[in-house]
N, C-alpha and C positions, 0 to 999 in steps of 0.2 A: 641761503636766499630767503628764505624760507622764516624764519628766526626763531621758533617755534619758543614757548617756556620751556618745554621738557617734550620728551622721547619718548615711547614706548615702544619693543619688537617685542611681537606677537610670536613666542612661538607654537609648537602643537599642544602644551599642555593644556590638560583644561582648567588649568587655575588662571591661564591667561584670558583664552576666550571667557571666563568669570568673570576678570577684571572688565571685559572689555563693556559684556553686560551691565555692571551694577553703574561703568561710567554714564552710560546714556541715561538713567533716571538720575543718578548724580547732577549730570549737566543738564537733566531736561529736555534732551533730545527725543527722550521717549518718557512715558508716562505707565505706570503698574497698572494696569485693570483687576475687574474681579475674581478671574479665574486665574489659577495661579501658572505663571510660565507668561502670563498673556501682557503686551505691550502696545500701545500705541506711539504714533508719531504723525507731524502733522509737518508739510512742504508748504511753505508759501504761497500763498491766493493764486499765484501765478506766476506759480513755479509746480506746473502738477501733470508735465508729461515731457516725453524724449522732443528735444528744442531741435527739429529738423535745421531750422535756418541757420541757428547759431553753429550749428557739426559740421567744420571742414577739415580735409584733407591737405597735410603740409608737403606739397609737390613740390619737385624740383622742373625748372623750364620746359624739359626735354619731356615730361612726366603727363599722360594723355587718358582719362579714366572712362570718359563720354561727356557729353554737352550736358545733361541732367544734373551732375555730383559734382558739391560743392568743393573749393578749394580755396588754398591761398599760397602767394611762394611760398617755400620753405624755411630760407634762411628768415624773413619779414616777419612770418606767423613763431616762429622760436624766440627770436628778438619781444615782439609782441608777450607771447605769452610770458617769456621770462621778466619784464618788466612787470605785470599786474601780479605774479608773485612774489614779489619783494616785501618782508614784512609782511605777509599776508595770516601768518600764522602766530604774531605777537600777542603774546597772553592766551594764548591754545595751548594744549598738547598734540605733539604728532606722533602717527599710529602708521607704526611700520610694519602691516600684515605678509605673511608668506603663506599660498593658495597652490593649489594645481589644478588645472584644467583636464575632463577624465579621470580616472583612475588613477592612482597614484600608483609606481611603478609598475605601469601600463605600456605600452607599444604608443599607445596614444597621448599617454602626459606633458602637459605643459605646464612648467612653471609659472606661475605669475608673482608679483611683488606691486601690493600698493601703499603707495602713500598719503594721507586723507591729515585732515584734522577733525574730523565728522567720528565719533564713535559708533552712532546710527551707520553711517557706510561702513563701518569693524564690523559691526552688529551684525546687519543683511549678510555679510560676504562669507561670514562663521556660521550661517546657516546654511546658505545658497550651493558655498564651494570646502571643495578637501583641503584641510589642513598640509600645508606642502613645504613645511620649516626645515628639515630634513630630507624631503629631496632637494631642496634648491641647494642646504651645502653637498649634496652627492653633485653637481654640476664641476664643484672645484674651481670656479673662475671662471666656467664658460658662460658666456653673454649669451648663452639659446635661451630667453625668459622671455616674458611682455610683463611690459613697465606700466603702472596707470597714477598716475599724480594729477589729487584732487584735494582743492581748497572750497569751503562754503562761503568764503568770501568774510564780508562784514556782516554780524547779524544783528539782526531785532527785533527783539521778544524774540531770539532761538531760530527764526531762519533767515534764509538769505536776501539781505537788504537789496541790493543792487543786480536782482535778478534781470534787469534791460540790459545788462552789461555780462549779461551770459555767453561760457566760450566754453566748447567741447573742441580742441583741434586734435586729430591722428596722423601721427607722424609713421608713417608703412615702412622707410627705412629702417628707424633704431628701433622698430616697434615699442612705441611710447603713445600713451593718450594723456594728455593736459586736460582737467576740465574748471571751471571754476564759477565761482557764483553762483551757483545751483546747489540743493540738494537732493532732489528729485533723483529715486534713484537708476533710471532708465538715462539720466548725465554725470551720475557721481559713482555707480558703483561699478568702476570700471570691467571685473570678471564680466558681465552679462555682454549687451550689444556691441558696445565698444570691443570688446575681446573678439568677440563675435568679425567683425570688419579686417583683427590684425588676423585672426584665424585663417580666413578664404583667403586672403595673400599667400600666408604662409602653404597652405595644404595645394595652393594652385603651381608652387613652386617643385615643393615635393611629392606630386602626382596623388591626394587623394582628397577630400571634399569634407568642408564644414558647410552646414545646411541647418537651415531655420524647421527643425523637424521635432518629431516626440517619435518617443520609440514605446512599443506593446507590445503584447502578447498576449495574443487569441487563443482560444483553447478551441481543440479539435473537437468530432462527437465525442459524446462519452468522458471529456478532460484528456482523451488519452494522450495528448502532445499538445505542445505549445508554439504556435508559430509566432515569428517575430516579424512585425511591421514596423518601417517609419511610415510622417505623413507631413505634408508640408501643407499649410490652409492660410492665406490673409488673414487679418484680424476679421473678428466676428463673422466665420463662416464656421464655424463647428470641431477647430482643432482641439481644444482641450474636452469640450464635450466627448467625442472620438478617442479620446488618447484615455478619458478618468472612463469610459462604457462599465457599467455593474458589471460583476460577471469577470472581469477579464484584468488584463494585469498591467500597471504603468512602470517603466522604466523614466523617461522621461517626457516633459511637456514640450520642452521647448528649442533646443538647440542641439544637434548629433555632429559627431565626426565618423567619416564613413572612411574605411579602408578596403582595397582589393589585398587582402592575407590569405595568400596559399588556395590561393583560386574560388576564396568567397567573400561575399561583401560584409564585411561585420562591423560591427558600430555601437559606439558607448557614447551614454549619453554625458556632456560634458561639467554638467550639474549634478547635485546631489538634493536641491530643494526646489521650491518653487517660488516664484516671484508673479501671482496670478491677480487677474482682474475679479474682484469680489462681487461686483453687481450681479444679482441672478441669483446669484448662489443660496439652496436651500436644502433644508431637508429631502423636500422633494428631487430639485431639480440635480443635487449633487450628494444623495448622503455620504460619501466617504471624504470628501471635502470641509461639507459641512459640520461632518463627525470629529476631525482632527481641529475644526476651528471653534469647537465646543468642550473640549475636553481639557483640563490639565496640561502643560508641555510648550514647546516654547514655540509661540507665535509672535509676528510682528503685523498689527495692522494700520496700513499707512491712508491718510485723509478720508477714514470713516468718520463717525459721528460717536463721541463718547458721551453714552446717557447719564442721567442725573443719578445714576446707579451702578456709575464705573461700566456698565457695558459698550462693548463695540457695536455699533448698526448703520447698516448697509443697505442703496437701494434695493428692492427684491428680494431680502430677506425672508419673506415671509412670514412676517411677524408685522402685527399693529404700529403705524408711524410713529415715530418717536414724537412726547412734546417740544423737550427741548434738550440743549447738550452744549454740548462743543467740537468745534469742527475747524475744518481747515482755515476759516473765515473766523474765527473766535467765537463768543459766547453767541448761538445758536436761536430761531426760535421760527415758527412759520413766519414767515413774509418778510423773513431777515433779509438784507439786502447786503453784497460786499461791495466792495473800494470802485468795481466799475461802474456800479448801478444796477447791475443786477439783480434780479431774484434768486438769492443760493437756496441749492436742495439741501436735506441735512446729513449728506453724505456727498461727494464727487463720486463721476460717472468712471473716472478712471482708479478709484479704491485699490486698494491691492492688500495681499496676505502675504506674509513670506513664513516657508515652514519647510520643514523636513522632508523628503518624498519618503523615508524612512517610520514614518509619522501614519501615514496612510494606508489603512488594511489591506488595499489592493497592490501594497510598493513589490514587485517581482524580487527575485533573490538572487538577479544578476543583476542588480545598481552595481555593487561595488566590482564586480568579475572585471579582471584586468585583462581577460582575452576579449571580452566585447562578448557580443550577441550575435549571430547568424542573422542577417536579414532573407527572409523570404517575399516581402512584396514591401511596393513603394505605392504612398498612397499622396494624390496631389487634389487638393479639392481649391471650390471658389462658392460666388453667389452669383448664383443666374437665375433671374426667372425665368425665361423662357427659350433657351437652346440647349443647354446639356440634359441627358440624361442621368436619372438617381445614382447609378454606378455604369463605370466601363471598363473593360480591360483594354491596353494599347497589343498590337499585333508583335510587338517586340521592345527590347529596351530602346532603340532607335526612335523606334513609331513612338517610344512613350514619351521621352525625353522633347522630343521636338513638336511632336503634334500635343501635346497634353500642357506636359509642366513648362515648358515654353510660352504658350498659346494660354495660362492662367488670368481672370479676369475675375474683380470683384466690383458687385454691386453696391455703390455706398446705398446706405437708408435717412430715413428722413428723422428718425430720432437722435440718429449723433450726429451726421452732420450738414441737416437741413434741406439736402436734395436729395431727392429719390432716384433712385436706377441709373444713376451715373455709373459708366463701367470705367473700371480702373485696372489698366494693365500692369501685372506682377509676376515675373516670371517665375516659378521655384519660390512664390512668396517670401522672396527674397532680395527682392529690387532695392532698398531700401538700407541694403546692409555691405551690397558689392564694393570692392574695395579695388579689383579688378575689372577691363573691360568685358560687357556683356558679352561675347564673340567667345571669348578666352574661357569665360565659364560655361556655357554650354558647351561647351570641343572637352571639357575636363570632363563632365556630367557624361558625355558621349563615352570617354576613354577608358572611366574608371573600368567597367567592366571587360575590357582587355584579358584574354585569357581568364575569364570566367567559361567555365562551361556550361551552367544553368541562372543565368543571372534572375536576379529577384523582379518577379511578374511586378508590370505598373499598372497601376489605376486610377482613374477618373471618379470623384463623386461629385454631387452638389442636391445639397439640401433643399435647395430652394426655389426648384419649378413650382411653377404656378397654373392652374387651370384658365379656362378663359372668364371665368367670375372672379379670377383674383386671390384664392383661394392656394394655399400650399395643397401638391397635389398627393405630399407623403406626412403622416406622424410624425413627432421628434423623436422618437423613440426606434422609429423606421432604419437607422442607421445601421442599428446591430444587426438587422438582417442582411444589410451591405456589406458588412463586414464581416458575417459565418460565409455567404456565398467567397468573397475573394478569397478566405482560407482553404477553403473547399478548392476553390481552383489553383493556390498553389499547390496542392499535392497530386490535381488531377481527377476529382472526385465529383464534381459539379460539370457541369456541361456548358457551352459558348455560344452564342450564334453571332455568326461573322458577318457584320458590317460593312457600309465603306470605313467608318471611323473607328471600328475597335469591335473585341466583343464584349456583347452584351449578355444578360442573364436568360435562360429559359423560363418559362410561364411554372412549368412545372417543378422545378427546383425551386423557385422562390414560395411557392405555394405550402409546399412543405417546411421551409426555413420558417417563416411566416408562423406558422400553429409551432414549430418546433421553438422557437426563441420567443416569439412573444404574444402565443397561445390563444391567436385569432385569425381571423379567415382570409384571406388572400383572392378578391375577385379578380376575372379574367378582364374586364373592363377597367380596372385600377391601374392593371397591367400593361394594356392595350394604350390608354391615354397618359402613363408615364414613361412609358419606355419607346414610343412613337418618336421616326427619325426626322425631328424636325429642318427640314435641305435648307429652305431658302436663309435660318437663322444660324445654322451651320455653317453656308455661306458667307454669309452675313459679316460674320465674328472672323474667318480668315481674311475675308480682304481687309477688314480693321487691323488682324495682326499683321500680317504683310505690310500695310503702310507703316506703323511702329517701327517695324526692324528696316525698311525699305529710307524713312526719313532722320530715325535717329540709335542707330547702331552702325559704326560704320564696320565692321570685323564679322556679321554676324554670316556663320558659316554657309557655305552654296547648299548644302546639303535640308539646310533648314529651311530653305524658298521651294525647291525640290519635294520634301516633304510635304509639306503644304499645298503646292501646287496638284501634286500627283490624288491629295486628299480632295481637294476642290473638284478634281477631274470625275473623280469615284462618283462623291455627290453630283454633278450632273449629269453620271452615265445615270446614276437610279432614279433622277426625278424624270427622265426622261422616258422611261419603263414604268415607273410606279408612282408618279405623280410627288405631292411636295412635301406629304406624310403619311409616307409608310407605315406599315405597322409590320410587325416583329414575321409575321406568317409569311412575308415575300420574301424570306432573306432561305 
């Protein structure tokens, strides 16, 4: 179909993934920098993030996902797509990679097999994911895999010409993803979100959870133990910040598969690199990030800015603006404008690194462990100004699951995308990736822990309360205190005070956390004005989730309205006692 000039299969060796390397400076796909190991690559003007409209699901009639997620028939969108790949790989080579998702002969492995003519997508995916050539032939013929076949289409000048004519479909039957036109690799590299989508099908079938998470570990006092957390956060609410904390240790950023094995929840993260958003990123604000994206070793930086010095630069870098360069938009310079009229910065706001977690002084020494990680707590965050508190614990995995990671809500901003405090409902920050109906995944979320006997504590954070001057009412840096207190209450060693909505932290323990982790003073009025139970905004935010699941979920479980409702009750036994902002000393 296809017609390719020539073939490559990738196996494990590393003289292949070599090959696969020196291809993309060969064709251009990427470009050498200064430091050695280090590569650029640059997506089309407008071709520079995951194409929500263009990604649908190839359903069959009978086939029912929610009114939200896009689709198209099945047999129509097959037909469709197999027409626009005809000849579409004429005068290319095609790159037949073999991948596993997790661990390679793991309880959790998934094979994958993709097909590209993009060496940049070989590239990424020999970073990101496990070489899996050898187990796919350990299968013998069995079709248990996920397929990803992708074309970059016609290119010019090296990227894709007819990116209006952009097609991501997922086919959840043969578990197949077609993409095409695109290089961008949040629609071409199929291992990541696309895998992501066939995953939660598949683990919803076979009773355990793929989830938009990173996985850590926390070190107890003293180092003496290490507890392991996932956490699940909307974009730009503080998940990777969280997940990279100094001090503490990354397993993964971005995507977990969680199992109930032998009566505990343990979870590997399904990656081996990272695929991260670069803006911000500094010495400061990230040194171990920073540190692996300055050194020797093999990095990929996609629609930065390359200086007139071979270097890579990035908004908020922390370093003096560049004069000029080259960028995703070509030859580079203040007041440059692109193809829409524009003013381009000399970097995009969606930048990205791709690297090793391996790479990283903090990478933990259970990435590769094919038994997985013990999970001890689940951490679900958002952006709220003004109704959640800095951290909470749920009263049970039940209370967490439904009153918490259910009930998740992010506040856009006005520097990416132009209005302020718009709230966006995301349940499990994971809206956006369901492949099943919403109904089905909570009742999974609920199940897993089935003969668990101490399931892992869930929690509440959000960064981003605000004073009444507008004013964030915590540090950035405030987080790691969030995070010794939840360790501390997984083992029992922290103290709770019990809420209508959860508990929350004592004055006194935080006070010591505070001087113990980041060696300054903790008032009682810091305390008082963030951790105050704000009712009527509390309220507020359930009746809004109530109409979401009440107007467009049709499955979504009784037990979840119940939840809710009984929450709602709590809150106005106490504003009725204590008025509409409690503070911590009534409970």
């Amino acid at each position: 179909m296809f017609n390719p000039d020539s073939i490559f299969v990738r196996t494990d060796s590393r003289e292949d993934a070599e090959r696969i390397r020196k291809k993309t400076l060969e064709n251009k796909e990427e470009r050498p920098l200064v430091i050695e190991g280090h590569t650029a690559h640059f997506d089309g003007y407008f071709d520079q993030g995951r194409d929500k409209g263009s990604t649908k699901y190839l359903l069959r009639p009978d086939e029912v996902l929610g009114s939200d997620i896009m689709s198209v028939d099945r047999e129509k969108g097959v037909e469709e797509i197999h027409k626009l790949f005809e000849n579409a790989m004429k005068g290319k080579e095609m790159y037949i990679c073999f991948y596993c998702l997790g661990p390679t002969g793991s309880n959790f492995s998934i094979s994958a097999v993709q097909i590209t003519d993009s060496s940049y997508v070989a590239h990424s995916e020999d970073i990101l994911y496990r070489s899996g050539y050898e187990q796919f032939l350990s299968l013998k013929g069995s079709g248990n895999f996920f397929r990803f076949v992708h074309s970059a289409g016609e290119l010019d000048r090296g990227v894709s010409k007819n990116f209006e004519k952009r097609h991501v479909y997922i086919d959840l039957q043969d578990e197949i993803v077609f993409s095409f036109n695109t290089q961008y690799a949040g629609n071409a590299v199929g291992l990541k979100k696309l895998a992501m989508r066939l995953a939660i099908k598949r683990a919803s079938e076979e009773g355990w959870l793929t989830e938009h998470m990173f996985i850590m570990g926390v070190y107890g006092r003293q180092k003496r133990r290490v507890t392991y957390f996932t956490g699940s956060f909307p974009s730009a609410c503080g998940k990777t910040a969280t997940a990279m904390l100094e001090g503490e240790k990354i397993i993964g950023d971005d995507i977990a598969y969680l199992k109930n094995l032998d009566g505990k929840i343990i979870a590997v993260n399904v990656e081996r690199g990272i695929f991260g958003i670069i803006q911000d990123v500094s010495e400061k604000s990230d040194p171990a990030i920073f540190e692996a994206l300055t050194v020797p070793g093999e990095v990929i930086f996609s629609n930065a800015l390359v200086d007139e010095h071979n270097n890579p630069r990035w908004l908020g870098d922390g370093r003096p603006e560049p004069e000029k360069g080259v960028n995703f938009g070509g030859e580079w310079a203040p007041g440059k404008k692109g193809p829409d009229g524009n003013e381009t910065l000399y970097a995009h706001k969606n930048a990205r690194y791709t690297i090793r977690l391996k790479d990283l002084k903090n990478c933990d020494e259970n990435l590769e462990n094919p038994k997985g990680v013990e999970i001890g707590g689940v951490i679900y965050g958002g952006r709220d100004s003004d109704t959640s508190v800095p951290v909470m614990q749920s009263f049970d995995w039940v209370h967490g699951i439904l009153a918490q990671a259910a009930m998740i809500e992010s506040e856009t901003t006005a520097a990416t995308l132009g209005e302020e405090g718009v709230r966006k409902f995301n349940l499990m920050a994971n809206l956006d990736f369901l492949s099943i109906p919403i109904g089905r995944y909570i009742q999974n979320n609920l199940d897993i822990v089935q003969g668990v006997k101490n399931p892992p504590l869930i929690f509440h954070v959000n960064y981003f309360l605000r004073g009444k001057d507008g004013l964030y009412l915590n540090g950035v840096k405030d987080k790691h205190v969030w995070l010794k207190w939840m360790e501390l209450r997984v083992h029992g060693e922290a103290g709770g005070i019990k809420t209508p909505i959860g508990y929350m932290p004592r004055y006194d323990d935080l006070k010591l956390l505070f001087k113990d982790v980041l060696g300054k003073d903790y008032s009682r009025e810091d305390y008082n004005e963030q951790f105050k139970l704000r009712i009527p905004e509390c309220i507020a935010k359930i009746d809004r989730i109530k109409k979401i699941y009440h107007t467009k979920v049709f499955d979504a479980p009784h037990i979840l309205m119940k939840t809710l409702e009984d929450q709602r009750q709590r809150l106005e036994d106490c504003r009725k006692e204590n008025g509409d902002y409690p503070a911590q000393d009534v409970f």
